[in-house]
N, C-alpha and C positions, 0 to 999 in steps of 0.2 A: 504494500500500500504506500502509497506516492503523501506522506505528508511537510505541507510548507507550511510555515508562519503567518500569522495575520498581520499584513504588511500595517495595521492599524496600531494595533496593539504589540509587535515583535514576540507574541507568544503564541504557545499553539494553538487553533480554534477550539472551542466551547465544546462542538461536536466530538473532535478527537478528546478530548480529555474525558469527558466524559464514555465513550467507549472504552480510555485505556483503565478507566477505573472500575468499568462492569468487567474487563477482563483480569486484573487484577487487584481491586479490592476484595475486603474479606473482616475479619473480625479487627477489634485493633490493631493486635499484637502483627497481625501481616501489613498493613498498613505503616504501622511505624517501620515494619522492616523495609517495607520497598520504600516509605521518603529518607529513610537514613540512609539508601540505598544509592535512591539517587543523588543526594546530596554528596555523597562519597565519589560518585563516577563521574557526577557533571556538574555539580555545583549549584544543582536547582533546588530549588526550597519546595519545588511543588510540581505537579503532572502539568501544567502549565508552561514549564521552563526547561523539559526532557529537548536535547537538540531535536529535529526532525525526524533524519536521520535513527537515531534511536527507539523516538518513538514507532515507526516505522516497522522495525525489527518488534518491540515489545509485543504489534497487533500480530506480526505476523507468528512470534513464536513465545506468548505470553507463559509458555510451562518454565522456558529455558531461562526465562528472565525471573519468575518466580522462583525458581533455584538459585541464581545467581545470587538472588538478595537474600533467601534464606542463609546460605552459604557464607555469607557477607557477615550478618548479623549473630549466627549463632554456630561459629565454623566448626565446633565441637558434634554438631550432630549433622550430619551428612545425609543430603534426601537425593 
């Protein structure tokens, strides 16, 4: 999936983020793990601020990115 910035706002559209959050949101505790997550890989404070590019990858393979951030946050137990 082809996603670009809202040349308005320099963040990602309403649309996408809200997708990436039915694909990846969940109870807190995963939720803090993927904004910690991203915070760590790209410096965004929020699913708003994910580069493109990334977000991109996240729609296209949201289990591999929900690994990554599990992995990230609690490297002692391995999913």
């Amino acid at each position: 999936m082809d996603v670009a910035l809202n040349p308005e706002t320099g963040r990602l559209p309403v649309q996408v983020v809200e997708h990436l959050h039915r694909l990846v949101g969940g109870d807190a505790r995963v939720e803090k793990m993927v904004l910690d997550y991203i915070a760590f890989r790209w410096g965004a404070k929020n699913l708003f601020y994910v580069p493109p590019k990334a977000a991109g990858e996240i729609i296209r393979r949201p289990a591999d990115f929900l690994t990554a951030a599990k992995n990230y946050s609690e490297p002692e137990l391995k999913f």
